[in-house]
C-alpha positions as CSV (number, residue, x, y, z in Angstrom):
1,X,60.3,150.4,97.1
2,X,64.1,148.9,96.6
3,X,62.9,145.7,98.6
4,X,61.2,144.1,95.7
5,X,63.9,145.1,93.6
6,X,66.4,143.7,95.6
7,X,64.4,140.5,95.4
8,X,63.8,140.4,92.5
9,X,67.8,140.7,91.4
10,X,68.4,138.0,93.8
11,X,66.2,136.1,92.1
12,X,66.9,136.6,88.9
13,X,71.1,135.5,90.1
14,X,69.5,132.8,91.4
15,X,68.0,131.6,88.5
16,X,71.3,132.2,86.5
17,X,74.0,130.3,89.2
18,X,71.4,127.9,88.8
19,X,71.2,127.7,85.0
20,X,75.8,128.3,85.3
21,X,75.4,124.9,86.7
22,X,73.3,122.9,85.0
23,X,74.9,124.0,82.0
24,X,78.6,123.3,83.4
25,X,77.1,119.7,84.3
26,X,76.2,118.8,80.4
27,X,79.4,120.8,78.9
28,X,81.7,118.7,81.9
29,X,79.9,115.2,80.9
30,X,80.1,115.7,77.4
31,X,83.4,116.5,77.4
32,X,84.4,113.3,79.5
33,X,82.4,111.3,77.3
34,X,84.0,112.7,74.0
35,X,87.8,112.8,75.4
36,X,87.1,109.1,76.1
37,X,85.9,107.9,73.0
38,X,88.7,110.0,71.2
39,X,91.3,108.1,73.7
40,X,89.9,104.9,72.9
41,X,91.5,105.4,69.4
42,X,94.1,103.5,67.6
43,X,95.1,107.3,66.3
44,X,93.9,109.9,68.7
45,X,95.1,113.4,67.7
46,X,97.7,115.1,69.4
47,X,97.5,115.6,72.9
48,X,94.9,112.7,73.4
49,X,97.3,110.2,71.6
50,X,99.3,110.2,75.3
51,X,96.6,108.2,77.9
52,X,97.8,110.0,80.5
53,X,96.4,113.2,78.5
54,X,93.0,111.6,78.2
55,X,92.6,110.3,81.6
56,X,94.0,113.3,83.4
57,X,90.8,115.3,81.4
58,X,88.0,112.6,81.7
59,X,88.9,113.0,85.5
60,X,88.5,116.6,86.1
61,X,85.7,116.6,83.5
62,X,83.7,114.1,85.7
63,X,84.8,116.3,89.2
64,X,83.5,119.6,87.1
65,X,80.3,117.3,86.6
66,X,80.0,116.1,90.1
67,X,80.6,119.7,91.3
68,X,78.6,121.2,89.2
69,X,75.6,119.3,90.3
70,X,76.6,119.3,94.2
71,X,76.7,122.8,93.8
72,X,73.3,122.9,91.8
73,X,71.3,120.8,94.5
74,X,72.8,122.5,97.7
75,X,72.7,126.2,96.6
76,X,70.2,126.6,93.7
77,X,67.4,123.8,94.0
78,X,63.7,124.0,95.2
79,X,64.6,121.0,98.0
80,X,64.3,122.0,101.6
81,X,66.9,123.7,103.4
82,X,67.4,121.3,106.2
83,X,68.2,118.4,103.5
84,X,70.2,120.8,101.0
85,X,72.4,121.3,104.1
86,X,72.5,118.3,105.3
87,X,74.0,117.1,102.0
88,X,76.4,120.1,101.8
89,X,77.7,118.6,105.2
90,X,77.7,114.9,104.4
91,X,79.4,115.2,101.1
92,X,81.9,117.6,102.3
93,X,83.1,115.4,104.9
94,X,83.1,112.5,102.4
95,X,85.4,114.1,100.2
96,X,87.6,115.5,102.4
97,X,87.7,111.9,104.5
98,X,88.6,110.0,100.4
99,X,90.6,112.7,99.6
100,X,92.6,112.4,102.7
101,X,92.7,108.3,102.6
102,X,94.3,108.8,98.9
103,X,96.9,110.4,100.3
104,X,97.9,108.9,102.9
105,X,97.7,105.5,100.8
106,X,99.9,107.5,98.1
107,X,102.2,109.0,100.7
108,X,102.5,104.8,102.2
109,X,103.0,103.7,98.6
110,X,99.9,101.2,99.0
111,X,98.3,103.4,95.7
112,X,100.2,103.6,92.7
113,X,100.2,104.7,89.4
114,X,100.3,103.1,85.6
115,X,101.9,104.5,82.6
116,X,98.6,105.9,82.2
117,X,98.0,107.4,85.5
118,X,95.4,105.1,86.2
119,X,95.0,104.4,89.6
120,X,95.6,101.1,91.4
121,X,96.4,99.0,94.5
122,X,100.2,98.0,94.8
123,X,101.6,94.7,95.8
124,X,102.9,94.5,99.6
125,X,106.4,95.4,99.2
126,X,108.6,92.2,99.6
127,X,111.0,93.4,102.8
128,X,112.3,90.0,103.7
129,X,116.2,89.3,104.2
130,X,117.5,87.4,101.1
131,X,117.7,83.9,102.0
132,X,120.6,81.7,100.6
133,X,119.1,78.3,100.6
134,X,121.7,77.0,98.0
135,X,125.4,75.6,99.2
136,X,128.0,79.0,98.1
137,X,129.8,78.5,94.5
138,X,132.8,76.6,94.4
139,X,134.0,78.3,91.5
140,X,132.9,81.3,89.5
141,X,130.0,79.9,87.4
142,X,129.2,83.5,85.8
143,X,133.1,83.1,84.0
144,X,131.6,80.5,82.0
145,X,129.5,81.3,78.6
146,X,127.1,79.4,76.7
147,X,125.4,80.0,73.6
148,X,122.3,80.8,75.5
149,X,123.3,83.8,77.4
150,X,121.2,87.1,78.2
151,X,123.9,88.6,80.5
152,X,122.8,92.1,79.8
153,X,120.2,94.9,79.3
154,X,117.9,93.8,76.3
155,X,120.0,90.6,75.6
156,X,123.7,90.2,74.0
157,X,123.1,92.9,71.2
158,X,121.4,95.6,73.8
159,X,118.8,95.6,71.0
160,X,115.8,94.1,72.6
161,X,116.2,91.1,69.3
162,X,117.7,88.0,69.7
163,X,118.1,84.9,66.6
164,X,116.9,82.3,68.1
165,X,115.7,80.1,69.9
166,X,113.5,78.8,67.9
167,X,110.2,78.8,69.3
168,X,106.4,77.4,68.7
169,X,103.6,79.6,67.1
170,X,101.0,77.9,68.8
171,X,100.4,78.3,72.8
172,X,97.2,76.9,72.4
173,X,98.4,72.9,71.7
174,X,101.5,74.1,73.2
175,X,101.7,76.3,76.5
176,X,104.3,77.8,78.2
177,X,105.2,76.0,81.4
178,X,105.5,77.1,84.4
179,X,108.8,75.9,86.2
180,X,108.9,78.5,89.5
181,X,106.9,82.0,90.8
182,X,108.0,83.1,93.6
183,X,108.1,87.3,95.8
184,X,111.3,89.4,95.0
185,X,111.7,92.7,96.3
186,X,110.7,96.0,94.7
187,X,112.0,97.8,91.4
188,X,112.1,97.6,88.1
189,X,115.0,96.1,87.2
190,X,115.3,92.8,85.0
191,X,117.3,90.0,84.9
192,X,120.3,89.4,83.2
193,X,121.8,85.4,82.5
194,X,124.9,83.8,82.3
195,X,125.2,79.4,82.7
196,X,122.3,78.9,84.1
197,X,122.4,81.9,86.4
198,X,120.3,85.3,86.9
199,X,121.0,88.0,88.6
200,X,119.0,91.1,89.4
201,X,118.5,94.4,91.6
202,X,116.0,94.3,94.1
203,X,114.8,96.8,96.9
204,X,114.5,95.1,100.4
205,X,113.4,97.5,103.4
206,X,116.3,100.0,103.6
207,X,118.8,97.8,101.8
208,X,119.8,97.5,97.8
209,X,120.3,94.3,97.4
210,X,122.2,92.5,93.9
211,X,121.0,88.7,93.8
212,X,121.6,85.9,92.2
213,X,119.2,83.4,91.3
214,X,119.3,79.2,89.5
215,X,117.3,79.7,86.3
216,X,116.1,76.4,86.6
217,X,114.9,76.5,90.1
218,X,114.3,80.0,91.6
219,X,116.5,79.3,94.3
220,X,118.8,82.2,95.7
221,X,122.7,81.5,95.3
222,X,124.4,84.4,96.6
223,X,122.9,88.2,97.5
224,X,125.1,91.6,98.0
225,X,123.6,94.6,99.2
226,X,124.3,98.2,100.5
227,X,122.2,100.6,102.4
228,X,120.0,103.1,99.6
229,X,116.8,103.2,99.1
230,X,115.1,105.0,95.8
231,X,111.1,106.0,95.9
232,X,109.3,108.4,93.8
233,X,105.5,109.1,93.9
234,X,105.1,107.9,90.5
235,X,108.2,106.0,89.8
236,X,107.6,103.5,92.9
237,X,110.2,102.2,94.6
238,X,113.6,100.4,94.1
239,X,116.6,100.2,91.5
240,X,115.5,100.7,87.9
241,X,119.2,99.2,86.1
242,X,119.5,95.7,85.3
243,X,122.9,94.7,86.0
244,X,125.5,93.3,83.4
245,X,127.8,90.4,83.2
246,X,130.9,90.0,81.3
247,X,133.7,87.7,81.9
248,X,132.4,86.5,85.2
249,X,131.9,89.9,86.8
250,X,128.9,91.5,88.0
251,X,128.3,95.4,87.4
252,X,125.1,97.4,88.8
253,X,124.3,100.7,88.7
254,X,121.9,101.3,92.0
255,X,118.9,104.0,91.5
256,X,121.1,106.4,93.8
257,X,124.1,105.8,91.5
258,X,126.3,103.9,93.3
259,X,128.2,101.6,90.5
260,X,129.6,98.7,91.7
261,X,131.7,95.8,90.5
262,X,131.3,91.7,91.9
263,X,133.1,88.7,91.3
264,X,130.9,86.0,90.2
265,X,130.2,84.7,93.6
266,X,128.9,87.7,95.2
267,X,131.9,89.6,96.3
268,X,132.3,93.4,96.2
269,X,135.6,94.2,93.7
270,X,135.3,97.9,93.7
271,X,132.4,100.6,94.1
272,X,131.4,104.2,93.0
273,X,129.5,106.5,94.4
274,X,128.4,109.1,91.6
275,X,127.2,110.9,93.7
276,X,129.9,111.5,96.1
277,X,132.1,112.1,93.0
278,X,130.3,114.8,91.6
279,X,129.5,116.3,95.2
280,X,125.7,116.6,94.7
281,X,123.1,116.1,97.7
282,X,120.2,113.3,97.2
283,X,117.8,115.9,96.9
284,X,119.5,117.5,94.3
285,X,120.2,114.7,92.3
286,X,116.4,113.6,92.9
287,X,115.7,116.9,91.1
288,X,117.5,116.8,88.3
289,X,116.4,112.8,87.3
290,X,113.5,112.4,89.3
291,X,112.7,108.8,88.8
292,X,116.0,107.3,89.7
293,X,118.8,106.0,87.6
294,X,118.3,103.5,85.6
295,X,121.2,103.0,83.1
296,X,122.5,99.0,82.7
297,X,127.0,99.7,82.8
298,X,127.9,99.3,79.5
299,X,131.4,96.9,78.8
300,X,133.7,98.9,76.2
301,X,136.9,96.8,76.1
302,X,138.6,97.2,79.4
303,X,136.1,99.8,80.6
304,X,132.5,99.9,81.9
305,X,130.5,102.9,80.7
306,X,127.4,104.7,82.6
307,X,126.0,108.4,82.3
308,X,127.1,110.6,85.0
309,X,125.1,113.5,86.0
310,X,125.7,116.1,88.3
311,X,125.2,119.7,88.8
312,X,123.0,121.2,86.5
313,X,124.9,122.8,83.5
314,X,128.1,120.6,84.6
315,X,126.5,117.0,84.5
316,X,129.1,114.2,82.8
317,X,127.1,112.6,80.4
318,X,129.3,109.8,80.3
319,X,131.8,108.5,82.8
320,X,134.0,105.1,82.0
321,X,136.0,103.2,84.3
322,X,138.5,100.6,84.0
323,X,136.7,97.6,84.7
324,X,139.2,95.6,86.5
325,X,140.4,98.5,89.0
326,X,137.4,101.0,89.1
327,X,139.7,103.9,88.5
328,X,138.2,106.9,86.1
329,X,139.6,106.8,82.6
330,X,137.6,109.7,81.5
331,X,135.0,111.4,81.5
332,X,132.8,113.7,78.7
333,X,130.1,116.7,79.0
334,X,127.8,117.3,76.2
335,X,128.3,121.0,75.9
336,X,125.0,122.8,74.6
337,X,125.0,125.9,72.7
338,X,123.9,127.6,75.5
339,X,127.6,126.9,77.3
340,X,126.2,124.3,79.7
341,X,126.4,120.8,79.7
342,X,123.0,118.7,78.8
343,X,121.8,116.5,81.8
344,X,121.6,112.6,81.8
345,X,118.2,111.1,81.0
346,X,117.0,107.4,81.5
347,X,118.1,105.3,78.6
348,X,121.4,103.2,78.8
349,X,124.7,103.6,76.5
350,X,125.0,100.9,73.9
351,X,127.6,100.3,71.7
352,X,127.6,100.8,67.5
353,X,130.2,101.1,64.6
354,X,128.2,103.4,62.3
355,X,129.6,105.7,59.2
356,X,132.6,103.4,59.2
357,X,133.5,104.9,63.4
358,X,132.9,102.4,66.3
359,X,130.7,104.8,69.0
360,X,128.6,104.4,72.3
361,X,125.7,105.8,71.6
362,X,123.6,107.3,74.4
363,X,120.1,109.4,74.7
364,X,120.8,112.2,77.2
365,X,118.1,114.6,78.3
366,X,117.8,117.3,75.5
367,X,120.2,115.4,72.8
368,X,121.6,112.5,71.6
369,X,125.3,112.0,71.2
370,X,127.7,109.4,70.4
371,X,131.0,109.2,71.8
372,X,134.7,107.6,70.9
373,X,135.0,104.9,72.9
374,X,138.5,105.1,74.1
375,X,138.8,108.9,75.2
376,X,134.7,110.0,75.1
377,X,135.4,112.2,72.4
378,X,131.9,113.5,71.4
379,X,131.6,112.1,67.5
380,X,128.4,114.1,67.2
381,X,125.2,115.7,69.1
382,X,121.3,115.4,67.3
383,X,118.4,117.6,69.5
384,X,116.0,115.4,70.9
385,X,113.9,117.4,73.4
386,X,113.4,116.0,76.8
387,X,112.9,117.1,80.7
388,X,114.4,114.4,83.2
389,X,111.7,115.7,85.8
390,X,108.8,115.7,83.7
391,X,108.7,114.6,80.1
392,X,111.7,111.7,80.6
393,X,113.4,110.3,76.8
394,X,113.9,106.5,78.4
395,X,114.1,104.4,75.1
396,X,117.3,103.4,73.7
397,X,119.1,105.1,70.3
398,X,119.3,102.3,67.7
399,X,121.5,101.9,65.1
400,X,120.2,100.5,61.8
401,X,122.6,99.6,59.4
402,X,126.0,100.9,59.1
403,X,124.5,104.5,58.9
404,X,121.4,105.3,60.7
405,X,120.3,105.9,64.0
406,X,116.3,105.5,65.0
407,X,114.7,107.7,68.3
408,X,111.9,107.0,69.7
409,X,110.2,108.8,72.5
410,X,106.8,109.1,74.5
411,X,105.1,112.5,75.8
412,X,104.5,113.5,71.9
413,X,107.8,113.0,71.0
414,X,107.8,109.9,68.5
415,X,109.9,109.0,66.1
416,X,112.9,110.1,63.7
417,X,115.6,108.1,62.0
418,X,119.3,110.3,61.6
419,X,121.8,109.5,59.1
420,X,125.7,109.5,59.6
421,X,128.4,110.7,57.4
422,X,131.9,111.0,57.5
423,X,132.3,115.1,57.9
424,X,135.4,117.9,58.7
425,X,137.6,116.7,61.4
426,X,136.2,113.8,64.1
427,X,133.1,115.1,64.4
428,X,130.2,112.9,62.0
429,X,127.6,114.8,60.2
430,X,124.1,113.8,61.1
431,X,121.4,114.0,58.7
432,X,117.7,113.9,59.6
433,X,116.0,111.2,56.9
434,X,112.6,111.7,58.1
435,X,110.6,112.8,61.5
436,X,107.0,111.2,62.5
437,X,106.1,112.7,66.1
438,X,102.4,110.7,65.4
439,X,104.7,107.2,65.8
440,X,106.6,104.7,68.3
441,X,105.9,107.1,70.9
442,X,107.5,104.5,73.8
443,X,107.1,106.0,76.7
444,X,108.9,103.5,79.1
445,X,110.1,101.1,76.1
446,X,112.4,100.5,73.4
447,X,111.2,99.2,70.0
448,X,112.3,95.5,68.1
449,X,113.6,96.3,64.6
450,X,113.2,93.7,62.2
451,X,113.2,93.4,58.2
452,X,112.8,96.8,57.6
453,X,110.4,98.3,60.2
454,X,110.5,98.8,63.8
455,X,107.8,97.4,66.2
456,X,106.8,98.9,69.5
457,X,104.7,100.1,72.3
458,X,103.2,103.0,70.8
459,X,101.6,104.6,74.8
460,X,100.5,100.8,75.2
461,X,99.3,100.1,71.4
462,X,101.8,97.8,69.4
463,X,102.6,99.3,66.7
464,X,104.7,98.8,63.3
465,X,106.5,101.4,61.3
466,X,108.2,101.4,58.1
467,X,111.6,102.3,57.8
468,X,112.0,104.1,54.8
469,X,109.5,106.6,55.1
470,X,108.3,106.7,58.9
471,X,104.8,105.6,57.8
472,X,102.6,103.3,59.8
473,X,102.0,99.8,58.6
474,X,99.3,99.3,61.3
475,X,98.9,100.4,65.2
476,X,97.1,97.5,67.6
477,X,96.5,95.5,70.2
478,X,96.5,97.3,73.7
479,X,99.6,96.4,76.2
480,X,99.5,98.9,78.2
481,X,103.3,100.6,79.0
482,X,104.8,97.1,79.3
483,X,107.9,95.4,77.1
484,X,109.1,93.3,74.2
485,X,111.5,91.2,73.0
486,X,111.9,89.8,69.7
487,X,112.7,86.4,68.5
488,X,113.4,85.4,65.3
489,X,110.8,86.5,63.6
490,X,108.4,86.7,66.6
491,X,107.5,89.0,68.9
492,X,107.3,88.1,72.9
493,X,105.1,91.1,74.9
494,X,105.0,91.2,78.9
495,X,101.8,93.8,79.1
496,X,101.5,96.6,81.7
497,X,99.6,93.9,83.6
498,X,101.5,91.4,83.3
499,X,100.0,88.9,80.8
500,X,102.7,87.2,78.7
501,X,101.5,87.7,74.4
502,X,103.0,86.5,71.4
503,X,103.0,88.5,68.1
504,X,103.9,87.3,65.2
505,X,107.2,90.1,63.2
506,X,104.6,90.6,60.5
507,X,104.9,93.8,59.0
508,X,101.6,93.4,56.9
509,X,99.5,93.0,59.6
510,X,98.9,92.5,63.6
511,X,98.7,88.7,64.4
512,X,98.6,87.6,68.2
513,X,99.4,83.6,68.0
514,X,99.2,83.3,72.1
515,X,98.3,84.9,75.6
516,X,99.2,83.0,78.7
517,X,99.0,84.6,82.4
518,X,102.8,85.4,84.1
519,X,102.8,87.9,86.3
520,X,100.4,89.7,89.0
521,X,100.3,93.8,89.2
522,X,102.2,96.1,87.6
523,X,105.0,95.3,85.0
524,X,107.4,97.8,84.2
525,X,110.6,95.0,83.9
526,X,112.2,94.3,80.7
527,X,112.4,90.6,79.9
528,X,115.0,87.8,79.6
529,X,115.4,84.8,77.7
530,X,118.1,82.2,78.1
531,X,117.3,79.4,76.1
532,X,113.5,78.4,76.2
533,X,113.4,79.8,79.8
534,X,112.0,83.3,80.1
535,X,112.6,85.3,83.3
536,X,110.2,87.6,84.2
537,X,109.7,89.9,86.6
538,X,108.1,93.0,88.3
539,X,108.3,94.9,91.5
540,X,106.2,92.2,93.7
541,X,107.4,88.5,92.1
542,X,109.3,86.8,89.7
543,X,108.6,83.7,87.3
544,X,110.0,81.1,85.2
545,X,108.5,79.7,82.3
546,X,109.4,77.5,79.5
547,X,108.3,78.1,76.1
548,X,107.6,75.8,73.7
């Protein structure tokens, strides 16, 4: 008599596995469906304002969907045996065969990653030997300034807004022109220009290369390099810094930290390794900032200032050298509460005079600090969470005014503007005005202040924030985690994919005035403008354009 019972409880689980799936199918679909929808919001709510959230679900949503009914149809369906088997089999050696082709493509680098982990086909790495086609410089060309100069990080200001020049609203009766596109090995480093000369960091093969480029013409001039090599599952490969030029030297920081100093021809002054100095392995430095650094040398006087790093809970946060020698002048730790010094994180120093005290400001990995120029004095220290392996702080600290201090940040983070005042001793009291963690949350980019509000890349949407109050004025048009620079009182934006926008500075409302095609694949790289020529670039080609 305990047969039919048996079979009957088999049954019954049968029935219920059955009904597990099926339901697991609907709840799996309408959950991608809904996380979608919500991510295709100007505002999501928190997490789903961060794409990488929303995709990351919709993903395993639709695999707990597609499981859910594999599962159902081999195991729990009235089909025959032979072909519920037989599509047990074939699927599983499908998925193990895609699953094992991803890899290896991600292992080779030929599948990478956007902002948004969104998957995608990279550009053949350009491996080719830096061909000088040009005769050498007879004199240094970089010594000599023009009004038109870029030579550094985010333009002369290292505030991602320059005046002029003054250019036409309307690309439609008006394009820009194309004057050279050409390959340029990996990274995402910029340029920088100085008379009519660019120069950049590129990753060729096994070799870091600095080169120097005509704006006008493309055409290579001169090209240093040293053996390194940076690559990071996510990050991709090459240098991330874009070098700076001041009075007709040349100063890099490579993506394994080796700082070095050129003369305006090409030829190696003086060189750092960080690394070496602070007696930490490759893998260990790899751990502690994952993606490589990418801090532009910032020119203090006679010194040239860069975040340090190094063992965890005795990293330098800042390390100047004299410019002209390369010999350390000194050297500062961010001490926490906790005793130990705060890592570095991926934004560059830059340089202010705020509460009546000139300071470098910098954005280290769980603060940001600001620093006496002369001895690296630490002025004052403001929490702003972070994890240099994980959720990075990459955009700049901007001063505003003669007293405040914006932060921006992706990952949740967003927004807060600090206030300075003179306090006991050297040390600056810092105020918190107001904190908006729903706004500018720029993930990989820095935001363009201008008449009162702040404009930027808010996890790809372009976005514009009041000042006074941290409100939002209005959040669109979708970019994707690419750049800006501001104009006057326009707004150039190189999107994620590498189409070339202009926005108008309008703080009523979002007006897009032209779109032309510049680049192909992903577009991490800042831009650069000398004159009406912009240089862009990303980790597969370069371009030229004039603008009207």
């Amino acid at each position: 008599m305990s047969t039919p019972v048996t079979a009957s409880t088999d049954a019954v689980t049968a029935r219920s596995s059955g009904w597990f799936a099926l339901v697991m199918l609907v709840v799996s679909l309408n959950v991608a469906a809904v996380v979608a929808f919500i991510g295709r919001l100007d505002d999501p709510p928190r997490p789903f304002n961060d794409p990488a959230v929303c995709n990351l679900t919709v993903f395993f949503s639709c695999c707990g969907a597609a499981f859910s009914a594999w599962f159902w149809f081999c195991f729990r369906s009235r089909f025959s045996r032979r072909l519920r088997l037989g599509v047990a089999g074939v699927t599983s050696l499908i998925v193990v065969a895609a699953v094992s082709t991803t890899v290896a493509m991600f292992a080779q680098g030929a599948l990478v990653f956007s902002g948004s982990l969104v998957p995608r086909l990279a550009a053949r790495e350009h491996e080719a030997a830096l061909v000088v086609t040009t005769p050498p410089m007879e004199q240094n060309k970089l010594g000599i300034t023009t009004a038109e100069d870029f030579p550094q990080f985010l333009g002369p200001d290292r505030n991602a807004w320059i005046r002029g020049p003054k250019l036409a609203r309307d690309w439609d009766a008006n394009p820009p022109r194309l004057l050279w596109k050409q390959p340029i090995g990996a990274g995402w480093s910029a340029f920088s220009a100085v008379n009519g000369f660019a120069v950049t960091l590129e990753q060729r093969g096994s070799e870091e290369w600095i080169a120097c480029y005509e704006v006008e013409t493309g055409k290579p001039v001169w090209g240093q390099s040293i053996p390194s090599r940076h690559e990071t599952a996510l990050g991709g490969i090459g240098p991330r810094s874009t070098p700076t030029i001041a009075d007709g030297h040349v100063y890099s920081l490579g993506a394994n930290g080796v700082l070095q100093c050129l003369s305006g021809d090409g030829q190696l002054l003086w060189s750092d390794d960080l690394r070496k100095r602070y007696s930490i392995s490759a893998s260990e430095d790899e751990q502690n900032v994952m993606f490589g650094r990418p801090a532009s040398p910032l020119i203090v006087d006679s010194l040239v200032v860069v975040p340090g790093g190094g063992h965890p809970g005795k990293g330098k946060n800042l390390i100047a050298f004299d410019r002209a020698t390369g010999l350390l002048v000194w050297e500062c730790e961010n001490t926490l509460p906790s005793g130990e010094a705060d890592q570095i994180a991926y934004a560059s120093p830059s340089l202010a005079t705020l509460a009546g005290r000139r300071q470098i400001l910098i954005v280290n990995e769980t603060t940001c600090t600001a620093h006496d120029p002369a001895t690296g004095e630490r002025l004052w220290s403001h929490p702003w969470p972070g994890k240099s392996n994980g959720s990075a702080s990459a955009s700049q600290a901007v001063a505003i005014g003669d007293k405040q201090v914006l932060l921006t940040k992706g990952y949740g983070g967003g927004a807060e503007l600090l206030e300075l005042s003179s306090g006991n001793g050297s040390e600056l009291t810092v105020t918190s005005v107001w904190k908006n963690p729903r706004v500018l949350q720029t993930k990989f980019s820095n935001v363009v202040v201008h008449d009162g509000h702040a404009f930027g890349l808010s996890e790809g949407i372009l976005e514009c924030v009041d000042l006074e109050d941290g409100s939002r004025r209005w959040k669109k048009g979708r970019f994707g985690h690419g750049q800006i620079l501001g104009v006057g009182d326009l707004l150039l934006v190189l999107s994620e994919d590498g189409d070339l926008h202009l926005v108008a500075l309008n703080h009523d409302k979002f007006v897009e005035l032209g779109k032309a095609g510049a680049l192909s694949g992903k577009t991490w790289n800042n831009l650069c403008l000398y004159g009406h020529k912009l240089l862009v670039r990303n980790a597969a080609e370069a371009a030229c354009f004039e603008l009207p």
